[in-house]
C-alpha positions as CSV (number, residue, x, y, z in Angstrom):
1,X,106.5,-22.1,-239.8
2,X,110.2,-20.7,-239.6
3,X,110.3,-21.5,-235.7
4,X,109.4,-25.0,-236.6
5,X,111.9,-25.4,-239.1
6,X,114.5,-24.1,-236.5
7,X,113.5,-26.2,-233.5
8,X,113.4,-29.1,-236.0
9,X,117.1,-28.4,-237.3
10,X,118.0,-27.9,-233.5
11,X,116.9,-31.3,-232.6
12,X,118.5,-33.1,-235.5
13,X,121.9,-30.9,-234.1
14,X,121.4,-32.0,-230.7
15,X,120.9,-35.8,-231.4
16,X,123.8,-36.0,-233.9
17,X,125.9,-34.8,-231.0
18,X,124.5,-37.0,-228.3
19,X,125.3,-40.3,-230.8
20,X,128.6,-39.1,-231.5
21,X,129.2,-38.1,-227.8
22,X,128.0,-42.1,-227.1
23,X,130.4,-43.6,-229.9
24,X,133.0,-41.7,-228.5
25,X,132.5,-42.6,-225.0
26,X,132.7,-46.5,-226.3
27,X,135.3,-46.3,-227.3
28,X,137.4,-44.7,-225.1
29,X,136.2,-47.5,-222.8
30,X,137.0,-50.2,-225.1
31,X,140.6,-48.8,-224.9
32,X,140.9,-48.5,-221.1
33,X,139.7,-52.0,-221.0
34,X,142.3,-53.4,-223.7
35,X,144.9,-51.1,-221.5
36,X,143.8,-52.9,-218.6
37,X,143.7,-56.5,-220.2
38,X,147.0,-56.3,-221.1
39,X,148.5,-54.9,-217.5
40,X,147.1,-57.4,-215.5
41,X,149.5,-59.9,-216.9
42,X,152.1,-60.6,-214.8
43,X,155.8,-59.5,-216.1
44,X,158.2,-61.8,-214.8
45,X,161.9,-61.4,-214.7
46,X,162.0,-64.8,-214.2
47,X,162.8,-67.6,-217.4
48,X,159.7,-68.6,-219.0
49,X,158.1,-71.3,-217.9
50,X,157.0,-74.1,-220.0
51,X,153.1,-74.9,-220.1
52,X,152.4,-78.1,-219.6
53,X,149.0,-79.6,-221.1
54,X,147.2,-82.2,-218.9
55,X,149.3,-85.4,-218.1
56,X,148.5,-88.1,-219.9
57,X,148.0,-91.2,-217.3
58,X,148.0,-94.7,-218.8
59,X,146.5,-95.9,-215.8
60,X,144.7,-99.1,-217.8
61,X,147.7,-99.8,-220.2
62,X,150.2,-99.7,-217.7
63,X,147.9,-102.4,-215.4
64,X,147.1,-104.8,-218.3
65,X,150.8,-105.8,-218.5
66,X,151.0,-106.7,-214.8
67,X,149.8,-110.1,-212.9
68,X,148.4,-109.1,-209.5
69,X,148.4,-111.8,-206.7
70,X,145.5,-111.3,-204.5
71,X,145.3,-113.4,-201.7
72,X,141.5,-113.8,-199.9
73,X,139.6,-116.1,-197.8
74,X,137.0,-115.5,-200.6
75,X,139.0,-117.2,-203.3
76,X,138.8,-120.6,-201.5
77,X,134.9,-120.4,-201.1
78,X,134.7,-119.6,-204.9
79,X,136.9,-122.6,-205.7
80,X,134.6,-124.7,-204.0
81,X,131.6,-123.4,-205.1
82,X,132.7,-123.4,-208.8
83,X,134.3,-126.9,-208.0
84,X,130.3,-128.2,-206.4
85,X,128.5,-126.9,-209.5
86,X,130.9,-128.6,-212.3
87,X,130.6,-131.3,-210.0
88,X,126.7,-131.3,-210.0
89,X,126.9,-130.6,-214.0
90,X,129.3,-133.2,-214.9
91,X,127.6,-136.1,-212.7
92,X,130.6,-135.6,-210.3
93,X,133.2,-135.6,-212.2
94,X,135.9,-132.6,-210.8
95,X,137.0,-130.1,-213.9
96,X,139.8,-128.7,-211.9
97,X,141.7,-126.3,-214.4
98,X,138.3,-124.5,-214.5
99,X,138.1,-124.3,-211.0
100,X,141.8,-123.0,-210.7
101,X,141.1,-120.4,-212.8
102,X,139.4,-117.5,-210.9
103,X,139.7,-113.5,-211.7
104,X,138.9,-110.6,-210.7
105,X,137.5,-107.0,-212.5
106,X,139.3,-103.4,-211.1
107,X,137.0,-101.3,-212.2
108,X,138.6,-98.2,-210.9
109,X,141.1,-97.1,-207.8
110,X,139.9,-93.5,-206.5
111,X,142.0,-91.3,-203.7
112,X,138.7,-90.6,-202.0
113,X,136.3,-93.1,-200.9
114,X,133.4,-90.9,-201.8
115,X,134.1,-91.9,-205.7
116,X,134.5,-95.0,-204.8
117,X,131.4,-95.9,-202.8
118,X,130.2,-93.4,-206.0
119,X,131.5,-96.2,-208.7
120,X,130.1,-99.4,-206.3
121,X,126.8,-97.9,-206.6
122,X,126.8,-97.3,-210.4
123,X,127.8,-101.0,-210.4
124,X,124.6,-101.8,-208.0
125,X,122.3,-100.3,-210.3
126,X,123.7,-102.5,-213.5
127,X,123.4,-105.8,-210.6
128,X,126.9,-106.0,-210.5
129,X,128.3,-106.7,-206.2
130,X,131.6,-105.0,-205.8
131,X,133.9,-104.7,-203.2
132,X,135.8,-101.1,-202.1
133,X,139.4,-102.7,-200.7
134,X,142.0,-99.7,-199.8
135,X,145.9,-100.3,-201.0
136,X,148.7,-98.5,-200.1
137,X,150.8,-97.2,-203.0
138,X,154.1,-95.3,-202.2
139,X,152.6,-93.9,-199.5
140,X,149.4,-93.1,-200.8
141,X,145.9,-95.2,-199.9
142,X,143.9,-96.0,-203.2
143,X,140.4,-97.2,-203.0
144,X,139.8,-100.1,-205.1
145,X,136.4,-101.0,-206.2
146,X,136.6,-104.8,-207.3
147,X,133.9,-107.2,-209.1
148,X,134.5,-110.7,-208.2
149,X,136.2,-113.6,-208.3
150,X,135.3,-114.8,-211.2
151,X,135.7,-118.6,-212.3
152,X,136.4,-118.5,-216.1
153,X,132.6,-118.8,-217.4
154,X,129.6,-117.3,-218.8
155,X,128.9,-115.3,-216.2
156,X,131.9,-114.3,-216.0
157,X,132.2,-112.7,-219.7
158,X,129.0,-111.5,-219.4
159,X,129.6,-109.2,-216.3
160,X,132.7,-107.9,-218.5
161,X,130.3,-107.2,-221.5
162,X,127.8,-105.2,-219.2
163,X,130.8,-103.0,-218.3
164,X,131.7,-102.4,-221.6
165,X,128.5,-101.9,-222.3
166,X,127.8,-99.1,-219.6
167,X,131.8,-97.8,-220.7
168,X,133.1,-98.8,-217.0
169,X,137.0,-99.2,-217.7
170,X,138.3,-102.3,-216.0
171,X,141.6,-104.4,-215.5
172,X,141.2,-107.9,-215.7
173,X,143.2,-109.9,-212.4
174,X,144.1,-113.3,-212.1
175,X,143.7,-114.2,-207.8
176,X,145.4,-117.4,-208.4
């Protein structure tokens, strides 16, 4: 019974050593890894740079103040369209500051034409039909998806409801 008493103790010895051998060996890692961590910034000579946090682009207040003059063959065919329906509503009397007053919905201006075609088809599946028009902007082409025109009606207001619904940002333009 003594020899089992002795390889017992021995065991207990040899474990207790093994776990403290492990502890140790964590944590000398856990310092060459905080050692590492903090070489690997870089030490600049240099003044210190200020961070700057993402710009913040006003794209959609900036816009609202503006009055965009869009000139299109479309706006005519609109006019007269809107102009033949009052006309058929009205027994053929002309409402003509109705039919003067024709808009169109931005509802965005993308770099790449891949998120614009992107935003016409997320329009397509609400029912809306835009229109992708490129602009020129200091040099830079913007891809414009427009809704519209618009003559200042029902439909009208409900097209702008559905894209607040669906939380499609938009900038309201008057062609004419």
């Amino acid at each position: 019974m003594t020899e089992a008493k002795k390889t017992s103790l021995w065991v207990w010895i040899s474990l207790v050593l093994i776990i403290g051998l492990f502890v140790s060996f964590i944590f000398f890692l856990d310092q060459k890894i905080v050692k590492t961590g903090r070489q690997s910034e870089p030490v600049s000579t240099k003044e210190p740079v200020q961070k700057i946090g993402k710009p913040k682009i006003d794209f959609y207040e900036v816009l609202k103040e503006r009055n965009f003059e869009v000139p299109d063959d479309r706006t005519e065919r609109v006019k007269n369209k809107t102009a033949e329906k009052k006309n058929a509503q009205e027994g053929g009397q002309k409402n003509q500051a109705t039919a003067d007053k024709l808009f169109l919905l931005q509802a965005g201006s993308f770099k790449k034409q891949e998120d614009a075609e992107r935003m016409k088809v997320k329009l397509a599946f609400l029912g809306l039909e835009a229109t992708i028009k490129k602009a020129g902007v200091n040099g830079v082409n913007y891809h414009r998806v427009e809704l519209g025109p618009f003559a200042d009606d029902g439909f009208f207001s409900k097209v702008k409801n559905q894209l607040i619904m669906n939380d499609i940002p938009y900038i309201q333009k008057s062609v004419n």
